[in-house]
C-alpha positions as CSV (number, residue, x, y, z in Angstrom):
1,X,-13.1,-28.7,-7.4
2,X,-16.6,-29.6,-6.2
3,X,-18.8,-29.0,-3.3
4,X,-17.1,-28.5,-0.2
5,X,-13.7,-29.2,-1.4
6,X,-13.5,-25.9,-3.3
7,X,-11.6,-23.1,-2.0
8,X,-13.7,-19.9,-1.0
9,X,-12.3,-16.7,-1.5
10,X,-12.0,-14.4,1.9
11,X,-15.7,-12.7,2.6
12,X,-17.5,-15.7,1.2
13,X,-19.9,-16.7,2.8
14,X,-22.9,-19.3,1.9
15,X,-26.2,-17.5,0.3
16,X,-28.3,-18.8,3.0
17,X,-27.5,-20.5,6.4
18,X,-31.4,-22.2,7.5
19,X,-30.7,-21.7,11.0
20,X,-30.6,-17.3,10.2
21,X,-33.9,-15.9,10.9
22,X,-32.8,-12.9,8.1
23,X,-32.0,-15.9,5.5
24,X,-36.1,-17.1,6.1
25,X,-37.1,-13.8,5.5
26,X,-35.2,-13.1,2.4
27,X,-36.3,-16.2,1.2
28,X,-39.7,-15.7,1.7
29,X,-40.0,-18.4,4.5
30,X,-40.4,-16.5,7.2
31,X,-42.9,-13.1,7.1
32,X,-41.8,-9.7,7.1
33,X,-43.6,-6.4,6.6
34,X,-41.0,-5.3,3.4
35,X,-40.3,-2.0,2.2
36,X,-37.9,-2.7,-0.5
37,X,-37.4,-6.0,-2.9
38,X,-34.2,-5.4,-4.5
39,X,-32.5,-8.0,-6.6
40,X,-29.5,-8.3,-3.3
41,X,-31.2,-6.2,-0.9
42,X,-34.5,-6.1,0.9
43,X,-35.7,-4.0,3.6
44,X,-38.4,-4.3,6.0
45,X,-39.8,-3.0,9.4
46,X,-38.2,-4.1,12.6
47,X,-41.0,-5.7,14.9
48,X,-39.8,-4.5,17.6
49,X,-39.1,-0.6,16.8
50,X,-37.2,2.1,18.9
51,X,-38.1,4.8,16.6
52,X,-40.8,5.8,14.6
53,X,-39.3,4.7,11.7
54,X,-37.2,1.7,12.3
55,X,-36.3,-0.4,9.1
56,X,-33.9,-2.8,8.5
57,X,-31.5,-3.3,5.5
58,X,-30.4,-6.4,4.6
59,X,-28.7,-8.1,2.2
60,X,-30.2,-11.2,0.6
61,X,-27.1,-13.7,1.0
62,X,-25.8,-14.5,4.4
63,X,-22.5,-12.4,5.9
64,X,-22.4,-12.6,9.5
65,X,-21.6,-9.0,9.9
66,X,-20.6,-5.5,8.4
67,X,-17.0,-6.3,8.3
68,X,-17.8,-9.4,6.4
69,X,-19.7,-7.8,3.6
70,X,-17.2,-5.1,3.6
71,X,-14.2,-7.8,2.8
72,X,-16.8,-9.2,0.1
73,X,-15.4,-6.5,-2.8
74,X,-18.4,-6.6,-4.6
75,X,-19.9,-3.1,-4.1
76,X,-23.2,-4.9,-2.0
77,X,-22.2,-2.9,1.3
78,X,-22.5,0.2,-1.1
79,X,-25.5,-1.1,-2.6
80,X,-27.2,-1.9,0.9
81,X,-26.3,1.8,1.8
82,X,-27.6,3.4,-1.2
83,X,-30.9,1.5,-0.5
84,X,-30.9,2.4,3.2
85,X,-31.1,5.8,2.0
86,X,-33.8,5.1,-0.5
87,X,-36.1,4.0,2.1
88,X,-35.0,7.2,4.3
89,X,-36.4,9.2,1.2
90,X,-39.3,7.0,1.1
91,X,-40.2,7.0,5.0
92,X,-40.0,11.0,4.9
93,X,-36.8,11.0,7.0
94,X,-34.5,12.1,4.8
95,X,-34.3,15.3,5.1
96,X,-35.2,15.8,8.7
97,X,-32.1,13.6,9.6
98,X,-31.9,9.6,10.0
99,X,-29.5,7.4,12.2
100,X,-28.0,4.3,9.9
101,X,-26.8,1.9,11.9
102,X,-24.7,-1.6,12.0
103,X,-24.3,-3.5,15.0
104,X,-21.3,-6.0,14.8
105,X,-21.0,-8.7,17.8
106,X,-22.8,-9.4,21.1
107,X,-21.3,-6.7,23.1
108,X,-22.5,-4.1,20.5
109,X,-26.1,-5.1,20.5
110,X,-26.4,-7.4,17.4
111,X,-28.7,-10.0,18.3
112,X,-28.7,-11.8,14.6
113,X,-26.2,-12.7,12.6
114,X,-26.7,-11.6,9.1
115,X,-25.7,-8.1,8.7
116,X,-27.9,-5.6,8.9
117,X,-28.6,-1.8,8.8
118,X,-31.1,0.0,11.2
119,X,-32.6,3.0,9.4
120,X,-33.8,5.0,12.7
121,X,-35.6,8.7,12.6
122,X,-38.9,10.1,13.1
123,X,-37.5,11.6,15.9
124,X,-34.7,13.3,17.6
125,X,-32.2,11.0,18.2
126,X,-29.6,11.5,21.7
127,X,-26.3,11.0,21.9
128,X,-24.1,9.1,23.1
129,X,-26.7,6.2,22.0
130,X,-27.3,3.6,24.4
């Protein structure tokens, strides 16, 4: 099989789609204040932050949302949480307490689609949220 005509496995999803604004920043096209530079992971500040710490966790290829990269097998959403807590231990949240968050569709506040985790402390954090 070649090009499109192969059969994709469920959870597959293309590396990078050009229109994803997370895509150009794992590629390096678009900038990004990073935290972490993994291999599949990267993490960097969100721009527009709603705690003192606010960092998000991405993965380098393009899932459109947790559920996706769950269905995916291949130990990445474990790999994306391990790092989400890396960069809690990093940002001197850790052991205070941090809020690790995925948003999954419109209705739930996830304005881009390419998963990512919101590493959120600094501060105390209210529930319910929103």
């Amino acid at each position: 099989m070649r090009g499109r005509d192969r059969i994709r496995s469920p959870g597959y999803y293309d590396r990078s789609v050009p229109e994803c604004l997370f895509c150009g920043i794992a590629g390096g096209e678009v900038p990004a204040t990073l935290v972490l530079d993994g291999k599949r992971v990267i993490a960097f500040r969100d721009v527009n932050p709603e705690a003192p710490t606010h960092v998000l966790v991405i993965p380098r290829d393009h899932y459109p949302n947790v559920a996706a990269l769950a269905s995916a097998g291949d130990g990445l959403l474990d790999e994306l949480v391990t790092h989400a807590h890396e960069v809690a231990v990093a940002e001197g949240i850790a052991d205070s307490g941090y809020r690790l968050v995925f948003n999954t569709g419109q209705e739930a506040g996830q304005t881009v689609g390419h998963v990512h985790a919101h590493v959120l402390g600094g501060r105390p954090m209210t529930w319910p949220p929103g």
